[in-house]
N, C-alpha and C positions, 0 to 999 in steps of 0.2 A: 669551310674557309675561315680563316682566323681572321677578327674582327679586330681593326687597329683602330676603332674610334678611340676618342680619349674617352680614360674612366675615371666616370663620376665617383669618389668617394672620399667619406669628412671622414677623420682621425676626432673622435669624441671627449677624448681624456685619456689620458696617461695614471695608471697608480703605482706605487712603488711598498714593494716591503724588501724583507731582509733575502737577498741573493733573487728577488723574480720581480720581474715588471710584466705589468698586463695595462693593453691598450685594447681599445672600442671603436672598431672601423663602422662607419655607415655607409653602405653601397647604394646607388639611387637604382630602383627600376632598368632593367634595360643598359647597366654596367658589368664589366666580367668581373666576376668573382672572385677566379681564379687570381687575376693580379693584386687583388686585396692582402690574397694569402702571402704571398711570397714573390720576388723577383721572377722565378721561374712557376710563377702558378700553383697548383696543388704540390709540386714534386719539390723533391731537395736540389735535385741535379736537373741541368739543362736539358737531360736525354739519360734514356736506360743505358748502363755503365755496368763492364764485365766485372763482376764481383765474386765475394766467396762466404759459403755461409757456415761457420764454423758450428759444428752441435755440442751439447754438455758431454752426449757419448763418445766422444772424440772423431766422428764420422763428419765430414764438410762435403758440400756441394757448390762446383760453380754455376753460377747465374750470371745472366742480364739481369739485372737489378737499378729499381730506384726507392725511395722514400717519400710518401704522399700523406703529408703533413695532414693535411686535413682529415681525416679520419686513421691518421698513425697507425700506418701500417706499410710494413717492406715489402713492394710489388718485383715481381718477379714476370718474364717472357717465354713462355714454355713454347714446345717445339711446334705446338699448330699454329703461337702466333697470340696467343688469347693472356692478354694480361692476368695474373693472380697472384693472389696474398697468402704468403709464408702464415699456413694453417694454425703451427704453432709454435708462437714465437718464443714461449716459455721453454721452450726446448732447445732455443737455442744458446749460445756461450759467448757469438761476438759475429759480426755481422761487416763485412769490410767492402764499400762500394768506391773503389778506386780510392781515393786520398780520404773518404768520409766513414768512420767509425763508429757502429752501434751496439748500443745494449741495450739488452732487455728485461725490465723489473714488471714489478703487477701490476703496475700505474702505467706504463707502456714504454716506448722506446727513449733513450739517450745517447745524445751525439757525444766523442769523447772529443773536448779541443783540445785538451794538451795534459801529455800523460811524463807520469812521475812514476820510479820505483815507490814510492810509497803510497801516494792517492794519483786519482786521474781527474781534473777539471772536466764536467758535462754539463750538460745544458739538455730539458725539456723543453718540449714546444707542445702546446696546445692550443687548440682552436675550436668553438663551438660558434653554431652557427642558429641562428631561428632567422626568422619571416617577421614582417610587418605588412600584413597585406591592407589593402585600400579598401576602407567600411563609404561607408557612406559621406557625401561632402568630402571627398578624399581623405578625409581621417584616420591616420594609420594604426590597426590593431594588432599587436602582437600576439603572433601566436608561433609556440614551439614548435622549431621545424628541424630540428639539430640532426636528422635522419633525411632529411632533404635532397642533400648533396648527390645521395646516391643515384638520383635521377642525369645526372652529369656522364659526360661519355669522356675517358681517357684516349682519346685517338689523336691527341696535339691540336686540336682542337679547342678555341676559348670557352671558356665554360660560363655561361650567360644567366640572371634571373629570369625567372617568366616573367611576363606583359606585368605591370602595375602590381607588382611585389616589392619593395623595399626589401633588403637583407641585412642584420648587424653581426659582425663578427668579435668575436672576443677573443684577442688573443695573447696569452699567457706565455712568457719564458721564464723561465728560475736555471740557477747555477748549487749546483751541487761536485762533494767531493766524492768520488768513487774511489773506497779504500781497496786494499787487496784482498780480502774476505768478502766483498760485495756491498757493505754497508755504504748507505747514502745518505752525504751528513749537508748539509746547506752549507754553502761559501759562505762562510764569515769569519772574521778574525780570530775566535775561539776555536774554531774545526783548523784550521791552518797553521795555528800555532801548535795543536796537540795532536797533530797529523807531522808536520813536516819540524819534528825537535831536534836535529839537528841542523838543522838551519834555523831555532829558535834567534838566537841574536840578529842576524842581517834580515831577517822576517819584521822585530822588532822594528827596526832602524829604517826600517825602508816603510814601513805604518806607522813612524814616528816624524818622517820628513818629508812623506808622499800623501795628499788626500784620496783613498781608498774608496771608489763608489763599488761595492760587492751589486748594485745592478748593473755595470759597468763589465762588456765583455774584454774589452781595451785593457781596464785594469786587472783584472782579474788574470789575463794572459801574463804580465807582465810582473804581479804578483806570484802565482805562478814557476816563473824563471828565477825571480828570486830564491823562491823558497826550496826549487830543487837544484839549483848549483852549489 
């Protein structure tokens, strides 16, 4: 039964570099997890969604399909009912789960938010996870537990710490340009201008009169539309 107490958890700090921000959730004991992660828990989507999984060898398969951020990987519903992970993703070409678009590089999956004939705006998510369990006088000792998770059950289900474990979650997005060759350049004003040159001037003009946060999904969409109209 899914637990609706409120969940305990602190937002540690915020860092910022060029096109990625990563923030430090602290979970208390006895808080779900899973909410720390995402709106919808461990998953991208609310619910498994008929999708289709395109191959490099031009062969595709449809699926029920979601995306479980947390250990980044595209789960699939097979006909007995048993959840599982698309074995090998490097084989795959493009990944489409209702309106949500993936790619897959060595580093792991990328959501596409807004695609251009010449690059495609993405976004990675990662998330690592350890333990802080309770030493002595309740003093919390960290220890890696980034393998943890897998003790969690996927059944809709909240996904809960054990008894007097604290959990810290790390979690990373960065924004990248996906070129038409597969190259993965970091959103920033340099990749944008030498990505999208014929829209150099209204690219100019609109980073001349607009402030630009490239950790900024908001702007980046709308930089974006600039630069492919």
């Amino acid at each position: 039964m899914k637990n609706n107490m409120l969940i305990p958890f602190l937002l540690l700090a915020t860092m910022s570099a060029a096109g990625q921000t990563t923030e430090t959730i602290q979970v208390a004991a006895g808080g779900d997890i899973a909410a720390a992660v995402s709106p919808y828990g461990i998953y991208r989507l609310p619910a498994f969604t008929n999708g289709t999984v395109f191959f490099k060898d031009g062969k595709l398969a449809k699926e029920v399909l979601n995306y479980n951020i947390l250990n980044d990987q595209v789960m699939y519903i097979d006909k007995k009912g048993d959840t599982l992970a698309i074995a090998f993703p490097e084989e795959t070409k493009k990944i489409e789960i209702g309106s949500v678009v993936l790619y897959y590089d060595k580093k792991g999956y990328l959501e596409s938010i807004a695609a251009a004939p010449e690059a495609s705006l993405v976004i990675r998510r990662k998330v690592i996870l350890h333990y802080e369990k309770q030493g002595a006088f309740g003093i919390s000792n960290s220890t890696n537990g980034i393998d943890s998770y897998t003790t969690f059950t996927s059944n809709n289900a909240s996904y809960h710490l054990y008894a007097g474990e604290n959990a810290v979650l790390k979690k990373s997005t960065a924004f990248f340009l996906l070129t038409n060759n597969s190259k993965l350049l970091p959103a920033s004003r340099t990749n944008f201008l030498a990505q999208f040159t014929k829209n150099k001037q209204p690219i100019e003009s609109h980073l001349a009169n607009t402030k630009v946060n490239f950790n900024n999904l908001q702007d980046l969409i709308l930089l974006m539309h600039v630069s492919s109209n």
